[in-house]
TORZA-623480 format. One record per residue (C-alpha): x, y, z; residue in three letters; residue number from 1. Coordinates in pm, whole numbers. Layout:
// residues N
ATOM   east  north     up marpa lumvo
ATOM      X      Y      Z   ALA   NUM
...
This chain:
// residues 541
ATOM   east  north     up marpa lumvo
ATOM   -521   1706   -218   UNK     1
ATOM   -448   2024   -428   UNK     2
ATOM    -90   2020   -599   UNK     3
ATOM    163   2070   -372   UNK     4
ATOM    345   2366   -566   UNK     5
ATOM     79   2628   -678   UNK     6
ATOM   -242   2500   -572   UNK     7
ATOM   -201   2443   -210   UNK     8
ATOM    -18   2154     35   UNK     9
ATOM   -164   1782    -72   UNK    10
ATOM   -282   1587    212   UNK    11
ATOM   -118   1257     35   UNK    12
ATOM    199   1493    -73   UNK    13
ATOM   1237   -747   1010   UNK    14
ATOM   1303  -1044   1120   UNK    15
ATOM   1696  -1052   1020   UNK    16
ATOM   1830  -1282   1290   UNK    17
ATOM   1755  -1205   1672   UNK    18
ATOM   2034   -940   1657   UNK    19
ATOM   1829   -717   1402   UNK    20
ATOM   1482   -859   1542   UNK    21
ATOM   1589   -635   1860   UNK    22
ATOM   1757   -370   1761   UNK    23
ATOM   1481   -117   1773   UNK    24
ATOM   1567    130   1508   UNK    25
ATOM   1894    -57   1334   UNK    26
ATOM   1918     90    982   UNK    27
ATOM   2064   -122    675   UNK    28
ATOM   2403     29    626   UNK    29
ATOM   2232    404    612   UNK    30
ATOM   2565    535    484   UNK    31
ATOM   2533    362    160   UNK    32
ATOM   2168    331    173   UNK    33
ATOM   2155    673    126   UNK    34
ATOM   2382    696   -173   UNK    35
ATOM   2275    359   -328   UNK    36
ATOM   2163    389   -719   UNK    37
ATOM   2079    149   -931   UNK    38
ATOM   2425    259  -1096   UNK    39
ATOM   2175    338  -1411   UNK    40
ATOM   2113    780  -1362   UNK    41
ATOM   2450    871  -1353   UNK    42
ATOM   2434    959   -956   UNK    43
ATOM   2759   1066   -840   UNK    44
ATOM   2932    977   -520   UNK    45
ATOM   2883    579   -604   UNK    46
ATOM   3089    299   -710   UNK    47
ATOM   3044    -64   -786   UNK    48
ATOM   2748   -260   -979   UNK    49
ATOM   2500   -179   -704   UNK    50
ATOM   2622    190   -666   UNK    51
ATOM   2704    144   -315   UNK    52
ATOM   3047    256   -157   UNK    53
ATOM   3305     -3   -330   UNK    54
ATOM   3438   -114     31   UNK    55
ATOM   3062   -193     80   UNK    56
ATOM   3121   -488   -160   UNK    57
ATOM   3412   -674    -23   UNK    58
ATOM   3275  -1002    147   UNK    59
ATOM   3017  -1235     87   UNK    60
ATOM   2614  -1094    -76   UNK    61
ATOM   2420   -897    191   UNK    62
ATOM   1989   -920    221   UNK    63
ATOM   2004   -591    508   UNK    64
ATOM   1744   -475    318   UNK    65
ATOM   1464   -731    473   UNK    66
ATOM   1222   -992    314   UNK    67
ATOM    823   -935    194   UNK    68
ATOM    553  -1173    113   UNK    69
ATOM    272  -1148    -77   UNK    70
ATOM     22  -1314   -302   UNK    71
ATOM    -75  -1572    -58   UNK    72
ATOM   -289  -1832   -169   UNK    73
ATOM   -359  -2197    -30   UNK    74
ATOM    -47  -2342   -192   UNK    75
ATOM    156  -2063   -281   UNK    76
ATOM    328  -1742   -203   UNK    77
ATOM    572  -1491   -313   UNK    78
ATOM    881  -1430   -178   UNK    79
ATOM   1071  -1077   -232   UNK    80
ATOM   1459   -986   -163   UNK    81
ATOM   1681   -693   -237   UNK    82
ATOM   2094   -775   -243   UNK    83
ATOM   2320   -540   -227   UNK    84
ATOM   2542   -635   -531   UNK    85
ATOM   2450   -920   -826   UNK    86
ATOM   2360  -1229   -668   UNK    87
ATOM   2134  -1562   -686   UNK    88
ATOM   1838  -1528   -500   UNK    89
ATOM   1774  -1882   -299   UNK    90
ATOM   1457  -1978    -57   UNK    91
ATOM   1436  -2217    198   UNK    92
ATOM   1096  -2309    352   UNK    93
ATOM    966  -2544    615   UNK    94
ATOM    699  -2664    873   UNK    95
ATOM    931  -2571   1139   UNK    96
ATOM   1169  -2269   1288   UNK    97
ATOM   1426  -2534   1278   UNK    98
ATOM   1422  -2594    916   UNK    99
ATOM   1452  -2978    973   UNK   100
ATOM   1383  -3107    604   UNK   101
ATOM   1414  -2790    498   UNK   102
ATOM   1252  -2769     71   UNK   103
ATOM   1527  -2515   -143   UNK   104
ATOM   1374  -2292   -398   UNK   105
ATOM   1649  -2130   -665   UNK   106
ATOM   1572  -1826   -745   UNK   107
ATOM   1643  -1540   -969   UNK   108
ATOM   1992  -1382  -1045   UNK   109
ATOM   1916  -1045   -936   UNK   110
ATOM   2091   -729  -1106   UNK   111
ATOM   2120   -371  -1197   UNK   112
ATOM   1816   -412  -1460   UNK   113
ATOM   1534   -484  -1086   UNK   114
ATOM   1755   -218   -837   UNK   115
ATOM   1898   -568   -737   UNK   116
ATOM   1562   -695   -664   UNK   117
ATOM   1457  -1045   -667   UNK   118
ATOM   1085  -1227   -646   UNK   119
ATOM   1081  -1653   -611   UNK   120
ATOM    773  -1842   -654   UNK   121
ATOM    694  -2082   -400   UNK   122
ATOM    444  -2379   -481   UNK   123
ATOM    313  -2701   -338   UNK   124
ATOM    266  -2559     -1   UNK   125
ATOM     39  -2726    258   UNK   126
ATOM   -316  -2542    286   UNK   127
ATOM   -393  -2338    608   UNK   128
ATOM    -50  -2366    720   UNK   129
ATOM    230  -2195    889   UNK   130
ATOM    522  -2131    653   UNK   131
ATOM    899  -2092    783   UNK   132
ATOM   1113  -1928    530   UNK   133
ATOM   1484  -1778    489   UNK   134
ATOM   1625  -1649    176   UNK   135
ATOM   1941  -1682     96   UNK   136
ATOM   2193  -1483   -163   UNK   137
ATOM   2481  -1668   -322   UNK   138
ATOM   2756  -1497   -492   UNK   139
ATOM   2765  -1575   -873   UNK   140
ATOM   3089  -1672   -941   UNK   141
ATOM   3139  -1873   -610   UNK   142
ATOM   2795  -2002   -498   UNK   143
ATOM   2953  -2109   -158   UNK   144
ATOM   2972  -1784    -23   UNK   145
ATOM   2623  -1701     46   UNK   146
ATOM   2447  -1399    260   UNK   147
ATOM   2332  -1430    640   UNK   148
ATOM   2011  -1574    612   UNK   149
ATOM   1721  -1367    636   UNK   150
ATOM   1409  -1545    821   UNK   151
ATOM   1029  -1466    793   UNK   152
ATOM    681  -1684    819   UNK   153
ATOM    342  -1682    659   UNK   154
ATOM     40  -1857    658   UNK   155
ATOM    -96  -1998    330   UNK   156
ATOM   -468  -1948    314   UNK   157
ATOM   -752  -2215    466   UNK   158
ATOM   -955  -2425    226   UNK   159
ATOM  -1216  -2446    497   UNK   160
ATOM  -1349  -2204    699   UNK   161
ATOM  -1135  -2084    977   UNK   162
ATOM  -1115  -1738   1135   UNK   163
ATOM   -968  -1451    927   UNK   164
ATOM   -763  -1088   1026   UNK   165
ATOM   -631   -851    832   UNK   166
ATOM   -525   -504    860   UNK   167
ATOM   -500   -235    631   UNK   168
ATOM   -387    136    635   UNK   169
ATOM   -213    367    349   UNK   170
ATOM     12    727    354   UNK   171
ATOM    358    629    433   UNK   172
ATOM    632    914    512   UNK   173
ATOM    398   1208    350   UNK   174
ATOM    438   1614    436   UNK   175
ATOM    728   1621    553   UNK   176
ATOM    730   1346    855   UNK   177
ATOM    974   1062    774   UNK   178
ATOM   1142    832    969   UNK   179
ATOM   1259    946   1288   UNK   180
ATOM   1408    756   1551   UNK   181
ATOM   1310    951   1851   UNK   182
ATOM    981    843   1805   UNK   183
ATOM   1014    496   1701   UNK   184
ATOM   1031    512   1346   UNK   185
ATOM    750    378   1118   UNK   186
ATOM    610    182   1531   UNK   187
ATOM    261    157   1400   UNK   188
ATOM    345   -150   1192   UNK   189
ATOM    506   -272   1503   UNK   190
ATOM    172   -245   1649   UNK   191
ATOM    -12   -416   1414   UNK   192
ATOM    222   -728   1363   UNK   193
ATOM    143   -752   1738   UNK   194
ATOM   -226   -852   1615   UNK   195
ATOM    -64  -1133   1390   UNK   196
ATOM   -281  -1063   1135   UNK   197
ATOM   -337  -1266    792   UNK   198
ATOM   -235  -1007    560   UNK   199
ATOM   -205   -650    521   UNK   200
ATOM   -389   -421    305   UNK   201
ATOM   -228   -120    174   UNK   202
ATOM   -479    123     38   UNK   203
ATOM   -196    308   -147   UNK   204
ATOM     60    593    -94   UNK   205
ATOM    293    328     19   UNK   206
ATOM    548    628    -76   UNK   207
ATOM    554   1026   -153   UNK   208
ATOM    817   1053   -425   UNK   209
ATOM    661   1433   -446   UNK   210
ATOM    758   1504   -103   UNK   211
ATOM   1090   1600     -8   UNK   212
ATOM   1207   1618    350   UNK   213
ATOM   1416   1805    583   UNK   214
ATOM   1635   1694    843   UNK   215
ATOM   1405   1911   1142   UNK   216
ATOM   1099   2021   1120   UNK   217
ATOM    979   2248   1479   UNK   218
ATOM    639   2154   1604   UNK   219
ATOM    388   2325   1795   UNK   220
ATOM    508   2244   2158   UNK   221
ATOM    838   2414   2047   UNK   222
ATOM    986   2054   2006   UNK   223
ATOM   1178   1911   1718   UNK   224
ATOM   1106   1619   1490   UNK   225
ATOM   1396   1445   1335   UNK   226
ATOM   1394   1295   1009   UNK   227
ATOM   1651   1089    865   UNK   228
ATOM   1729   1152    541   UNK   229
ATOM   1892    984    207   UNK   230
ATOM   1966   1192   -102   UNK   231
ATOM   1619   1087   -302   UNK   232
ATOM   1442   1214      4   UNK   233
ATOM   1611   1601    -72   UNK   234
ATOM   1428   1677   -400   UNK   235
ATOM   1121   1515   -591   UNK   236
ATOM   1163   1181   -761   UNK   237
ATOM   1190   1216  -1126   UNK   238
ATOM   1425    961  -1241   UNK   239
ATOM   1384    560  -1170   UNK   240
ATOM   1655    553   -946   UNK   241
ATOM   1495    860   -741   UNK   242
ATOM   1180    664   -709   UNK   243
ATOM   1392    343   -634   UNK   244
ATOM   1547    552   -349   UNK   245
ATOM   1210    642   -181   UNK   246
ATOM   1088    279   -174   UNK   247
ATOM   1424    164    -23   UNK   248
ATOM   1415    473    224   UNK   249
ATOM   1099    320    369   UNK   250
ATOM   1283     -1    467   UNK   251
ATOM   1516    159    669   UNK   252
ATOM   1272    109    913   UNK   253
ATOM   1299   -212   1104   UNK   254
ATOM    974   -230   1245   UNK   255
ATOM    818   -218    882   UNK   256
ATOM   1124   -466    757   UNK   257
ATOM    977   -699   1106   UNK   258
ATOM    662   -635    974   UNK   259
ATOM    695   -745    647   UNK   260
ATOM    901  -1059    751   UNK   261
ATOM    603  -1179    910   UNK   262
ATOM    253   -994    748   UNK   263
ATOM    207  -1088    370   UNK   264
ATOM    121   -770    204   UNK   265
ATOM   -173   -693    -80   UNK   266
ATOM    -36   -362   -183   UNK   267
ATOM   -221   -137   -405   UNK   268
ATOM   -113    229   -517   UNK   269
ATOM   -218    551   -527   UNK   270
ATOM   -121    909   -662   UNK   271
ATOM    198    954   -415   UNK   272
ATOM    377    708   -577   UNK   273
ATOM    406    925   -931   UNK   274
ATOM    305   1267   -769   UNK   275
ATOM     20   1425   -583   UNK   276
ATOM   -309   1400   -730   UNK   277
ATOM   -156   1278  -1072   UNK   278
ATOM   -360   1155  -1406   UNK   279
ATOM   -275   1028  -1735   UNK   280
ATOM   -188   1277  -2015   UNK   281
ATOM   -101   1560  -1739   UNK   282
ATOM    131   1839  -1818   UNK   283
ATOM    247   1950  -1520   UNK   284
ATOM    305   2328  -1412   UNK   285
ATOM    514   2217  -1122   UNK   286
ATOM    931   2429  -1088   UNK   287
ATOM    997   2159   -929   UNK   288
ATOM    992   1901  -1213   UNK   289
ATOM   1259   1932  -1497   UNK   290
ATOM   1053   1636  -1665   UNK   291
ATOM    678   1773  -1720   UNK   292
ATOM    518   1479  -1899   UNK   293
ATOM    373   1320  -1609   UNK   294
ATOM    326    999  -1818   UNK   295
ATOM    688    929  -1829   UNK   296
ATOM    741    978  -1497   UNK   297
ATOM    476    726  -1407   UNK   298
ATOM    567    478  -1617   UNK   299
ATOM    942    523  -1389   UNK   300
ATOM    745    522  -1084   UNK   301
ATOM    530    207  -1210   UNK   302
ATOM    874     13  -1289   UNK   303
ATOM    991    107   -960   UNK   304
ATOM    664    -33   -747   UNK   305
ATOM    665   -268   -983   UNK   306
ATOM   1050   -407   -842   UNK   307
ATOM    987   -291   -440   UNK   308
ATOM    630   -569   -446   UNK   309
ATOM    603   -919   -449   UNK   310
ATOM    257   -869   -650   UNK   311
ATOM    253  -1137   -944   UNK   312
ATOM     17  -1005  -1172   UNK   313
ATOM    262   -663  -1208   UNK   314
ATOM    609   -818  -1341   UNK   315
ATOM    923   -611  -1229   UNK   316
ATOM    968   -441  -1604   UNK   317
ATOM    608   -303  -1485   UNK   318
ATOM    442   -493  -1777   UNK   319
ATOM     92   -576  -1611   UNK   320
ATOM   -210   -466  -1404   UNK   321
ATOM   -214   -316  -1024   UNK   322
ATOM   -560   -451  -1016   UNK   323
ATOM   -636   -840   -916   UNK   324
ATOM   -860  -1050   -691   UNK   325
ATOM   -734  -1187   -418   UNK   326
ATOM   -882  -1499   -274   UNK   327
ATOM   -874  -1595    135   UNK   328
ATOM  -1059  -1898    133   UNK   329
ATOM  -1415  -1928     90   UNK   330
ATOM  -1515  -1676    306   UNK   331
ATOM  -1317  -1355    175   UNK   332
ATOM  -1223  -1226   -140   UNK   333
ATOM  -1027   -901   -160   UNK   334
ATOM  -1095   -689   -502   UNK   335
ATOM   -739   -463   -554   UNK   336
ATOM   -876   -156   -776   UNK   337
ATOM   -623    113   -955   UNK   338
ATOM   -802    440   -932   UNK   339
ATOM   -535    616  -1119   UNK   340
ATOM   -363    412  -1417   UNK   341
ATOM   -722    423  -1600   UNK   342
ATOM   -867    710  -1497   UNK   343
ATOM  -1004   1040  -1666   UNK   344
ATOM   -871   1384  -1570   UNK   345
ATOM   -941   1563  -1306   UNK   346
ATOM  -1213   1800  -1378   UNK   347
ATOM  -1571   2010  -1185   UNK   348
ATOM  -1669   1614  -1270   UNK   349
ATOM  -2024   1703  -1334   UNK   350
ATOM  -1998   1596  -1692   UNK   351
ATOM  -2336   1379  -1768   UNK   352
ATOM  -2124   1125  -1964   UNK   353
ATOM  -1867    940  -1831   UNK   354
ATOM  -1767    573  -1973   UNK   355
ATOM  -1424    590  -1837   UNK   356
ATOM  -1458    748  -1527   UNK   357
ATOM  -1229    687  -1254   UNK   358
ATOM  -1177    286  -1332   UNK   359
ATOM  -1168    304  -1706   UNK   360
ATOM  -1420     54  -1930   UNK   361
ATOM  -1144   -226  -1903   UNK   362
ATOM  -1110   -238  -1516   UNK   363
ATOM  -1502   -176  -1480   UNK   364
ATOM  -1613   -476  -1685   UNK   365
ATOM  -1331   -683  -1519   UNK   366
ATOM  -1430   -584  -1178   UNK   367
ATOM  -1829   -646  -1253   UNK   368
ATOM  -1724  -1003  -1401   UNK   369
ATOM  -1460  -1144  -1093   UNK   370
ATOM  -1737  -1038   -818   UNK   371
ATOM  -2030  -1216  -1038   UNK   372
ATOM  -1805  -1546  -1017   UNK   373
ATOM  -1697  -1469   -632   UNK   374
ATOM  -1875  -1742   -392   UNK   375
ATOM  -1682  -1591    -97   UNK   376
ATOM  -1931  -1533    136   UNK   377
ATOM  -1735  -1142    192   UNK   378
ATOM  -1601   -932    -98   UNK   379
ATOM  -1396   -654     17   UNK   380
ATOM  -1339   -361   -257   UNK   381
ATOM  -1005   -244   -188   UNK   382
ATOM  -1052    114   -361   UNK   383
ATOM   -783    348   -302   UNK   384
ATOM  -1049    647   -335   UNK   385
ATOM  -1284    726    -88   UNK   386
ATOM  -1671    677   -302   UNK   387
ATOM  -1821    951    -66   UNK   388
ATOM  -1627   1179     17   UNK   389
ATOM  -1557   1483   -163   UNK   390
ATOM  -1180   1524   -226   UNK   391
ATOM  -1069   1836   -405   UNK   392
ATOM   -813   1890   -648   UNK   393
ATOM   -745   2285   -660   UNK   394
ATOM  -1034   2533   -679   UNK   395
ATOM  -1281   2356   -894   UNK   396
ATOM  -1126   2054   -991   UNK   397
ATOM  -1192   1720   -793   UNK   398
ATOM  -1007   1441   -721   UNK   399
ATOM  -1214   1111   -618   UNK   400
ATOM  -1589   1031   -722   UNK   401
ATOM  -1771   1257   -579   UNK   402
ATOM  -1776   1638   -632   UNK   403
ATOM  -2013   1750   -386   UNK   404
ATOM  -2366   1791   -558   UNK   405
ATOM  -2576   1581   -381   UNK   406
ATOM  -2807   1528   -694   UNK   407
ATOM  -2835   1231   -957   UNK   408
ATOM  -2509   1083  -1044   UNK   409
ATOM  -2244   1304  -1299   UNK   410
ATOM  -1908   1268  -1384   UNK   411
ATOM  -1719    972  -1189   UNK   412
ATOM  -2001    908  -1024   UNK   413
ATOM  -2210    756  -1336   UNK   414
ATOM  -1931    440  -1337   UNK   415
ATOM  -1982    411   -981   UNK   416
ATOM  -2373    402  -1037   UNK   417
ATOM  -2353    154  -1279   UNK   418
ATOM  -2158    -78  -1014   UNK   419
ATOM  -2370    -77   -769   UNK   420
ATOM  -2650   -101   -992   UNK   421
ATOM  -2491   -442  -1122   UNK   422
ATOM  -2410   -535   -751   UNK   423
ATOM  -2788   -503   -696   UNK   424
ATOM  -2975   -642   -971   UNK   425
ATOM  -2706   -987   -969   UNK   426
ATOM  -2794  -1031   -603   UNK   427
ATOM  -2398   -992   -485   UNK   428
ATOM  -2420   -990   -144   UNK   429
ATOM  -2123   -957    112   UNK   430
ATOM  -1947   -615    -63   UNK   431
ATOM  -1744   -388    189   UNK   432
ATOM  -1534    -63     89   UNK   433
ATOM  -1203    -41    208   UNK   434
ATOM   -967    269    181   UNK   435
ATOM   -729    519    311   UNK   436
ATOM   -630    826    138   UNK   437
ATOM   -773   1141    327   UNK   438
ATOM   -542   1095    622   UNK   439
ATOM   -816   1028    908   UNK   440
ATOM  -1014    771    970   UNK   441
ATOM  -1441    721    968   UNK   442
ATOM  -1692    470    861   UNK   443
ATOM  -1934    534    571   UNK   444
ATOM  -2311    381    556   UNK   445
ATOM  -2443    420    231   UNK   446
ATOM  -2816    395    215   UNK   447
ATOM  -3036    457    -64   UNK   448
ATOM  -3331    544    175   UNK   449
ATOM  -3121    872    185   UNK   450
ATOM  -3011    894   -188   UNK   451
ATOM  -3083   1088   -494   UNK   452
ATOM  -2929    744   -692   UNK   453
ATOM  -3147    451   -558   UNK   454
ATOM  -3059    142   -748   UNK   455
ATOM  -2834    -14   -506   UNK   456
ATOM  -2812   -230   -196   UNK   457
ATOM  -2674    -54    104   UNK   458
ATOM  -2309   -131    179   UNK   459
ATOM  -2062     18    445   UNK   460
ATOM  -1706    223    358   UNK   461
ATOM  -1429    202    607   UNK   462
ATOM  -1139    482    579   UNK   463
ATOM   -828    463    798   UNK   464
ATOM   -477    608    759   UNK   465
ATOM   -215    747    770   UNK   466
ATOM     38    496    872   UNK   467
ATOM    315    770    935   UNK   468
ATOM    209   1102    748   UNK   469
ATOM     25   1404    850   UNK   470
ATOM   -344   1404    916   UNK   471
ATOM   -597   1668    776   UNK   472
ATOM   -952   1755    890   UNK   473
ATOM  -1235   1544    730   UNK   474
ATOM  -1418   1658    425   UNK   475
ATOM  -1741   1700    328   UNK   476
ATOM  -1983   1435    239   UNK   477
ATOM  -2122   1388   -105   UNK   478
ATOM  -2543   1302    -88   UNK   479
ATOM  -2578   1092   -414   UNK   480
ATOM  -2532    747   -285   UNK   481
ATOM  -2652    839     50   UNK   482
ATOM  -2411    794    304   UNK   483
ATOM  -2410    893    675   UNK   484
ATOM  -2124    891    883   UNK   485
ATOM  -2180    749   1255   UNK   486
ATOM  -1798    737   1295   UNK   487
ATOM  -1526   1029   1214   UNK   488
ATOM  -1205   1106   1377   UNK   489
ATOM  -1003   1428   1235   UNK   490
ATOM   -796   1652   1330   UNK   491
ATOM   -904   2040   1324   UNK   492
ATOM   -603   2194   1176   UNK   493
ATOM   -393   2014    840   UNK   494
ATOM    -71   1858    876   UNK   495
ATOM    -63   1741   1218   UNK   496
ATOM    251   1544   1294   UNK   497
ATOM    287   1210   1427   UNK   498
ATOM    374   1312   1724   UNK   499
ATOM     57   1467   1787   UNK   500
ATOM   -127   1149   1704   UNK   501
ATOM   -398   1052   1438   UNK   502
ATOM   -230    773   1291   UNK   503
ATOM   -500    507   1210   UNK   504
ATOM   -482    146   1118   UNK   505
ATOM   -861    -62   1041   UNK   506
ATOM   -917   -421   1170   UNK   507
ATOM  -1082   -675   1030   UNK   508
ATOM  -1185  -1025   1161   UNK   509
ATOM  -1431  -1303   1006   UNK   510
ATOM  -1552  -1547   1227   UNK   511
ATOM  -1511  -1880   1100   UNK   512
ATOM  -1788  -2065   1235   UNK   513
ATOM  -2061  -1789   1178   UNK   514
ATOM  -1896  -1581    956   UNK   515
ATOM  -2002  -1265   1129   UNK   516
ATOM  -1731   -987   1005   UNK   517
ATOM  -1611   -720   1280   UNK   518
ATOM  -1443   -380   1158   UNK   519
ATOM  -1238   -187   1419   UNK   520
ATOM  -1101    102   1353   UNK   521
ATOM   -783    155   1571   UNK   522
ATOM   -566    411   1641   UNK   523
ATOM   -128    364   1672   UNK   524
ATOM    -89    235   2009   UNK   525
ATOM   -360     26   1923   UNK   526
ATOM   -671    192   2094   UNK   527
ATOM  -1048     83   1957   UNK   528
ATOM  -1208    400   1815   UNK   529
ATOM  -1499    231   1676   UNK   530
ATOM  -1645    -99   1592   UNK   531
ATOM  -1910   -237   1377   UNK   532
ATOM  -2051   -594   1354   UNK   533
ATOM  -2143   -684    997   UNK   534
ATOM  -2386  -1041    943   UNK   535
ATOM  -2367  -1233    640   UNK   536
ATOM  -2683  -1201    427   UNK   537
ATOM  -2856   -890    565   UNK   538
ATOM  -2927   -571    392   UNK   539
ATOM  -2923   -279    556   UNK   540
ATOM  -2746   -354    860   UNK   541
């Protein structure tokens, strides 16, 4: 929320074979994991193109770090590998586990210029169908000596209609609480592959490059939580290969490597992946940052998501957009927003002009355009903000849309106005906010009934997280566009561990014959907190 050095603590601060499948907490090679570089920052300790441990690179390629997924569509999908030395990236698919008539996709030669990491197209795939995959990495100069294969499955979207799930959640490894093996690691995703859902949303903080951990951190009961740690996890990430090293820490894990075997991902990001509460042009204040220009170390942290996600409209040299539509058949259509590449600074955001806002002109007029042309009969904005809630940044500064005077629309709000305005007046029906970010979970109905701003159609906004972070009491709510808030569950006190609980995932499932859409919101162990039934067509509901 506020910076985390000077203004307060920021509330944001696989299936590898059966032997890995059920090995609950098996690590890839955590010894060199947690000295691996891309070999380009001058690290010392490292050897070897990949800057692992030189014995680490006798024998054949290895894949340990998992497989990912992502921009499913009916015929297509994305298929993402690290290696842990140069190597040719190969996939395999088929209709079956045994890979009879198995289809072989050659890759990428993956290298020191992506962290070693490799994305393969795959086309020509059936529609609505289940997808076996393995990936493959063959040694350059002698293609016969290949990796163990690394397995996953996906299914391609539905032409028709036919039942849709997703989940979605955001905050990954923030304040302090890692990865730690007496509690299961990262089990929430465990939990939610359980629900075999379509895809997975992630609202954003997918890392927290500003947050450094320890190895123990005492908790209330007098107990201990147990991190473990790799060198990028010590300090904040400035370089590339520091924010390299927090993505990789994350897949440690091998219930999120399980998970993202099997879930295709639509990944978004947030402020955690640069630093807490960041915007463009910011000079930072921070001791803890030899580099101050907070532009160059996003454009590091950019290159870096840009290499960890199979996302195709962001290339791996971070050329491209975060933001995209993604399309699940015709009766969903996801909207991926970037609240923070375009976005003014923070400010009191009560200025009475506001063209770029928190979206920027570019993104706005995009985002107005691709929902006019949507005939999916549900349009889910994936915002990575709340709309609102009032987040703060500091002591007058704010972070989100809203700012807390319940009046006409200022500041951010104006660009959000003039959405829902245009959401209105072309008739769009079917719109549903999605997001994460304050580290609890709630539901949203925005109602103009109850507004100062009236020119909009009422819509609902879902918030759950964190995945594995610490949760913060809920904030106040900002009047302009109305909301109320039948749903809310918070802690009292900030920074409550994981192993205290309020780690939240949200649920979503579309009905395929009547198209009715059901939110749950869900807590980690999978408990229903609260559900709402939404109908297709109806205002107000």
């Amino acid at each position: 929320m506020g910076r985390e050095s000077g203004r307060g603590i920021g509330r944001r601060t696989v299936l590898t074979g059966s032997a890995a499948a059920s090995a609950a907490l098996a690590v890839p090679a955590v010894a060199s994991a947690a000295s691996a570089t891309s070999g380009t920052s001058g690290t010392s300790g490292t050897s070897g193109a990949s800057g692992a441990p030189a014995q680490a690179l006798s024998g054949r390629p290895s894949a340990q770090w998992g497989v990912q997924v992502g921009d499913v569509t009916t015929s297509s999908g994305l298929v993402w590998v690290r290696s842990d030395r140069p190597a040719r990236m190969i996939v395999e698919t088929s209709a079956t586990e045994s890979f009879a008539r198995a289809k072989r996709w050659r890759g990428p030669l993956v290298g020191p210029g992506t962290d070693f990491t490799g994305r393969t197209a795959l086309h020509g795939l059936p529609a609505g169908s289940q997808v076996h995959y393995r990936v493959l990495l063959a040694d350059p100069e002698d293609p016969r000596r290949t990796s163990e294969a690394v397995h996953g499955t996906f299914r391609t979207v539905p032409e028709r209609r036919k039942d849709v799930r997703f989940v979605w959640s955001g905050d990954l490894a923030g304040q302090g609480w890692g990865i730690n093996p007496d509690h299961g690691g990262y089990r929430i995703f465990e939990e939610m592959r359980r629900r075999e859902p379509d895809f997975f949303l992630c609202s954003g903080d997918n890392i927290y490059a500003d947050g450094p951990m320890t190895e123990t951190v005492k908790l209330p009961d007098g107990s201990t939580w147990r991190n473990l740690i790799t060198p990028e996890k010590t300090k904040v990430a400035e370089t590339l290969d520091e924010y390299r090293g927090n993505f990789r820490y994350n897949l440690l894990d091998a219930a999120l490597r399980r998970f993202h075997a099997e879930v295709p991902t639509i990944t978004q990001w947030d402020d955690h992946e640069v630093l807490n509460n960041w915007y463009p042009g910011e000079i930072l204040v921070d001791d803890r940052y030899t580099e101050k220009n907070v532009d160059v170390l996003a454009a590091r942290a950019r290159q870096a998501f840009a290499e960890y996600f199979p996302i195709s409209t962001l290339r791996p040299d971070a050329s491209g957009r975060v933001y995209r539509v993604q399309h699940h058949g015709p009766l969903l259509d996801v909207f991926v927003l970037d609240c923070r590449t375009y976005r003014d600074p923070n400010s009191p955001n009560r200025q009475p002009k506001d063209a770029q806002g928190i979206l920027g002109a570019e993104q706005l007029a995009w985002l107005k355009r691709e929902l006019s042309r949507s005939r999916a009969v549900w349009k889910v904005i994936a915002c990575d903000m709340p709309l609102g809630l009032v987040v703060p940044d500091g002591g007058t500064d704010f972070e989100a849309v809203a700012q807390g005077d319940p009046g006409a629309p200022l500041g951010r709000e104006l660009q959000m106005a003039d959405l829902l305005r245009h959401i209105k007046h072309r008739k769009i029906t079917g719109t549903v906010w999605l997001t994460a970010d304050v580290h609890y979970t709630s539901a949203q109905h925005y109602d103009p009934s109850r507004a100062a701003f009236k020119d909009f159609a009422p819509f609902w906004e879902f918030v759950s997280g964190p995945l594995n972070a610490g949760a913060f009491p809920s904030v106040k709510l900002d009047g302009t566009f109305g909301p109320e808030q039948p749903y809310v569950k918070a802690p009292t006190v900030a920074n409550v561990s994981p192993a205290e609980g309020f780690q939240f995932y949200g649920e979503v499932d579309i009905d395929g014959d009547s198209a009715e859409m059901t939110v749950r919101l869900r807590e980690d162990g999978g408990k229903v907190l609260f559900t709402k039934v939404l109908r297709p067509g109806l205002v107000g509901q």
